[in-house]
C-alpha positions as CSV (number, residue, x, y, z in Angstrom):
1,X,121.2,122.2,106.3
2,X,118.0,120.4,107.2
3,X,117.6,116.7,105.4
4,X,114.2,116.8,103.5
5,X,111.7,114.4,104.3
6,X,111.0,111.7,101.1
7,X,107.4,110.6,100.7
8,X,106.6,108.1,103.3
9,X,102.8,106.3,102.7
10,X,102.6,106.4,106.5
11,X,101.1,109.6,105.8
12,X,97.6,109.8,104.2
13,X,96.8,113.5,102.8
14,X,92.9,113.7,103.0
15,X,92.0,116.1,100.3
16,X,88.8,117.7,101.8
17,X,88.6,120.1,99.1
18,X,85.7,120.7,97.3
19,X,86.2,120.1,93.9
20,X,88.3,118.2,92.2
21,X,90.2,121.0,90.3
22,X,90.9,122.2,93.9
23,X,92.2,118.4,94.5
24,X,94.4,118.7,91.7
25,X,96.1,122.1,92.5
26,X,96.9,120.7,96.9
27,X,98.6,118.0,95.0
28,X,100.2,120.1,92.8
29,X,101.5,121.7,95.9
30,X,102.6,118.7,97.5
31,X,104.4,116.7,94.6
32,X,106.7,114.4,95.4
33,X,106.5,114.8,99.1
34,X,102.9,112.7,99.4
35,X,102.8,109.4,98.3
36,X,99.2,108.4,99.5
37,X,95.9,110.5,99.4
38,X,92.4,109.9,101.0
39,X,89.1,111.1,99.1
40,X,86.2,111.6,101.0
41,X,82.4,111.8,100.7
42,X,82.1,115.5,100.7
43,X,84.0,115.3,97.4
44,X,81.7,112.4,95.9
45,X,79.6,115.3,93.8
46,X,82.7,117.3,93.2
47,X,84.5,114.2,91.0
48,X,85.9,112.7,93.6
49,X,86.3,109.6,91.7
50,X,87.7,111.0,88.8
51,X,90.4,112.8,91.0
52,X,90.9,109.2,92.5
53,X,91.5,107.9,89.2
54,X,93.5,111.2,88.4
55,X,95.6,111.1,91.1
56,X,96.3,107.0,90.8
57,X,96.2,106.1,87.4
58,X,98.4,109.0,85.9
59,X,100.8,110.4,89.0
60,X,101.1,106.5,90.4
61,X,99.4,107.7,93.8
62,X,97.9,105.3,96.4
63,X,93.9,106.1,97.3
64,X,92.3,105.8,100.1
65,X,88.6,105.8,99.3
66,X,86.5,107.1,102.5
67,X,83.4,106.5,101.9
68,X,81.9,105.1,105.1
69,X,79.6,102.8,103.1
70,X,76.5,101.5,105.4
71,X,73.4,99.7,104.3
72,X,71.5,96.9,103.9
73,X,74.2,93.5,102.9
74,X,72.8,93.2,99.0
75,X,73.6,97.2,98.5
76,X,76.9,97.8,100.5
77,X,78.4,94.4,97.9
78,X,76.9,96.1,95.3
79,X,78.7,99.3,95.7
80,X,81.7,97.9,96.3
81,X,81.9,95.6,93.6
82,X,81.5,98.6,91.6
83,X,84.2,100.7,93.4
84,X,86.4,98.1,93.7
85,X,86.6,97.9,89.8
86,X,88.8,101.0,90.3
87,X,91.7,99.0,92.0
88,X,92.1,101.9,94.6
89,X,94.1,100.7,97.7
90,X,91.4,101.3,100.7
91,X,88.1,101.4,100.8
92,X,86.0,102.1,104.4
93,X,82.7,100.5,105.5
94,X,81.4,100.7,108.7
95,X,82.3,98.0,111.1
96,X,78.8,96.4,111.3
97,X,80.0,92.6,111.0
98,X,77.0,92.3,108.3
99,X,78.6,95.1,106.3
100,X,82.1,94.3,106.4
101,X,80.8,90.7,104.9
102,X,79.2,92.1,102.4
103,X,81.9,94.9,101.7
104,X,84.4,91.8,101.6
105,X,82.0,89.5,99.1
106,X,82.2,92.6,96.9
107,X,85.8,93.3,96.6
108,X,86.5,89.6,95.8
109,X,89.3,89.1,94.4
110,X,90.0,92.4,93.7
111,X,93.3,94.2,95.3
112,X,91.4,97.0,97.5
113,X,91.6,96.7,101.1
114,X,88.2,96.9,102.8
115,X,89.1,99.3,106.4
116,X,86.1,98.8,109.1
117,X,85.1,102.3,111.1
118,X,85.1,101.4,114.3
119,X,83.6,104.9,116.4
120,X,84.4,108.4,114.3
121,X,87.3,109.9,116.1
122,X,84.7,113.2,116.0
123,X,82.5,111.3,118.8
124,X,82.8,111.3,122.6
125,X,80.8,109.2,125.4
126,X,78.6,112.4,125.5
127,X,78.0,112.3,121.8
128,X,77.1,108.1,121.6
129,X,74.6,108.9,124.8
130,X,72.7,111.1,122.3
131,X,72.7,108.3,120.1
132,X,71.4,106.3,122.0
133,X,74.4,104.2,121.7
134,X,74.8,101.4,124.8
135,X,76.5,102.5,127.5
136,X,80.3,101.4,128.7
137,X,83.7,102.8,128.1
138,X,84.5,104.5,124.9
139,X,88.1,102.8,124.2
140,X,86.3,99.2,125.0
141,X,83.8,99.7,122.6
142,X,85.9,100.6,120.2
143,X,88.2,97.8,120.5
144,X,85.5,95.0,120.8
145,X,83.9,96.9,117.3
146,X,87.2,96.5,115.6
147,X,87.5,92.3,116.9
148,X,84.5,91.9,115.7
149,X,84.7,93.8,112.4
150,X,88.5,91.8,111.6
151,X,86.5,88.3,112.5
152,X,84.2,89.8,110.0
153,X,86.8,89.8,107.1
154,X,88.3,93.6,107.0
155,X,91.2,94.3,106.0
156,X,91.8,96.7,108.9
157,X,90.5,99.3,110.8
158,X,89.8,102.9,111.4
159,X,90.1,104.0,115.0
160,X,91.4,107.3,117.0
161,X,95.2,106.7,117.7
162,X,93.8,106.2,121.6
163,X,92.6,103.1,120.7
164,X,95.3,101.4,118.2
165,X,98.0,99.7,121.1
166,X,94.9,98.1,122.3
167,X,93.5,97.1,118.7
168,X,97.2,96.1,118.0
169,X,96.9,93.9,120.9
170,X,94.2,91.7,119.6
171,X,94.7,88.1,118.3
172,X,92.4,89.2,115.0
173,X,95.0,92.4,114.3
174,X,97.9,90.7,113.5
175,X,98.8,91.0,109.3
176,X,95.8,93.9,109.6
177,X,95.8,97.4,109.0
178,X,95.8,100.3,111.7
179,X,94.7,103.3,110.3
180,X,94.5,106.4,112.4
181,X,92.9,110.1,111.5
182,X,92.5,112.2,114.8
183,X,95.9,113.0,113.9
184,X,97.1,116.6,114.9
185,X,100.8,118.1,114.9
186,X,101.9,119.6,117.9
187,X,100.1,123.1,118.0
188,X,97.6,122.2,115.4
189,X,94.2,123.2,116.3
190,X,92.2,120.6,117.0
191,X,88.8,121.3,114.7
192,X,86.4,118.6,115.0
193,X,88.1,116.1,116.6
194,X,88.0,114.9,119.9
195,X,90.4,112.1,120.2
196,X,93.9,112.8,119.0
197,X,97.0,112.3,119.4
198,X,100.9,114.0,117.7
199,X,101.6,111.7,114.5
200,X,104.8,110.1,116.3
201,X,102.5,109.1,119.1
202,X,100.1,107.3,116.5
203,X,102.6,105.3,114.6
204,X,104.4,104.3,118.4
205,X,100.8,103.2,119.3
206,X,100.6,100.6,116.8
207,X,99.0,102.7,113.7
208,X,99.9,101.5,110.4
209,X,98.6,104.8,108.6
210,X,97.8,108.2,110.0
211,X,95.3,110.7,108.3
212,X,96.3,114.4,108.4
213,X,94.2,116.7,106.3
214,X,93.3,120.3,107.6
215,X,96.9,120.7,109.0
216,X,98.5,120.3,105.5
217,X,96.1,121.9,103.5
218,X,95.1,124.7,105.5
219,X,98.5,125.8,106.0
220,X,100.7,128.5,104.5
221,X,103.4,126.0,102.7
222,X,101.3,122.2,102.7
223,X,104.8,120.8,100.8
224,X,106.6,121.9,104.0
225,X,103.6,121.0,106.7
226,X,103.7,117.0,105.0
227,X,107.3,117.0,105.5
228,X,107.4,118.2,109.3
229,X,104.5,115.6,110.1
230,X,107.1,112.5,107.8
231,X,109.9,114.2,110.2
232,X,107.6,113.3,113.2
233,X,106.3,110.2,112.2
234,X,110.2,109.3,111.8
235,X,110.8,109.9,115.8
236,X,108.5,107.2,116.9
C-alpha cells in the first residue's frame, strides 16, 4: 500500500480561482494535504483578502500574498504597511532596489516576509527585447536582480527554478528565501510558462518553496495531484 504524502509547506497551492467561494471549495478539496496557499492579484476583486484571512486565521494556513506591488517608494510602504497588518507569511514586490526599501520600511516589525520578483518565469529573452529590456543573458540578469534586490532588504526572492543554484550561490542568499513557480510535474502541460523545471529538480536547485497551481487545481483529484508533487519534492 502506498504511504500518503503529509502536508509539506514546500509546496505553495496558488489558488487562481476566481472567487473566493471557489477558493474555499479547492481547499476544501485539498484538506489536510496543503499546508501553504498563494493568493494572487486576479483574485484581489474576488475577496482575495478575505479568503487570505479565511484560509489563515480559521484553518491555521500559511499565505503567500502575490501581489507584485510596484510604484513610486511613498505608495508601495503604504500598501504594505497596510497588508502587512494582516500577519500573512509572504508578501511580493518587485525587485526594484527602491521598492523592496520601501516594501521593507512598511512591513516593519511586522512578521511578513517581503519576496523580491526577480524576471516573471512567463518571460523569455524574446519577450524582455519587446520590452525594451537591456540586452545580456536571461539567467545573469536574473541573478544580478535578485543580489541587488537581497542588498535591498528582501526577505527572498521569486525566480524560475533555472535560476535558484545560481541565486543560492550568492553571498546575499544565505538565511534568504528561494521561492520557485515555473514549477510543472512531469507530463504537466506547460501553460504560460517558459522556464520550468519537475518540483524535485527545483528543491535540488536550491528552492526553498515551489509554486504549483494549474496542475493541482485543474486536475481530476487535486487532494491526490498535491500529494504526487510532496512525493516528488521528497526525491530531491
Amino acid at each position: 500500500m502506498t504511504a500518503i504524502a503529509p502536508a509539506d509547506d514546500r509546496l505553495i497551492v496558488a489558488i487562481d480561482r476566481p472567487d473566493a467561494l471557489s477558493g474555499l471549495q479547492l481547499a476544501d478539496q485539498l484538506g489536510d494535504a496543503v499546508s501553504f496557499y498563494k493568493i494572487g492579484l486576479g483574485m484581489l476583486t474576488g475577496g482575495g483578502l478575505a479568503l487570505a484571512r479565511e484560509l489563515k486565521d480559521e484553518r491555521g494556513k500559511r499565505i503567500f500574498l502575490d501581489m507584485k506591488l510596484f510604484d513610486i517608494g511613498a505608495t508601495v510602504e503604504a500598501a504594505v504597511r497596510g497588508l502587512a497588518q494582516f500577519d500573512l507569511d509572504f508578501l511580493t514586490v518587485h525587485g526594484d532596489p527602491h521598492v523592496v526599501r520601501a516594501a521593507r520600511e512598511g512591513a516593519g516589525a511586522k512578521s511578513t516576509k517581503i519576496l523580491a520578483v526577480t524576471v516573471l518565469t512567463s518571460l523569455d529573452r524574446a519577450d524582455l527585447d519587446e520590452g525594451m529590456m537591456r540586452a545580456g543573458d536571461l539567467a545573469e540578469m536574473v541573478v544580478e536582480r535578485a543580489a541587488r534586490a537581497l542588498e535591498a532588504g528582501a526577505d527572498g526572492v521569486i525566480a524560475s527554478p533555472r535560476e535558484a543554484a545560481m541565486i543560492r550561490a550568492l553571498p546575499q542568499a544565505a538565511g534568504k528565501l528561494i521561492v520557485t513557480p515555473g514549477v510543472r510535474p512531469d507530463g504537466a502541460a506547460l501553460g504560460d510558462q517558459k522556464r520550468v523545471m519537475t518540483p524535485a529538480q527545483a528543491i535540488a536547485a536550491g528552492a526553498d518553496h515551489v509554486v504549483v497551481g494549474r496542475p493541482v487545481w485543474q486536475a481530476d483529484n487535486p487532494r491526490a495531484a498535491a500529494q504526487a508533487i510532496i512525493q516528488d519534492m521528497g526525491a530531491a
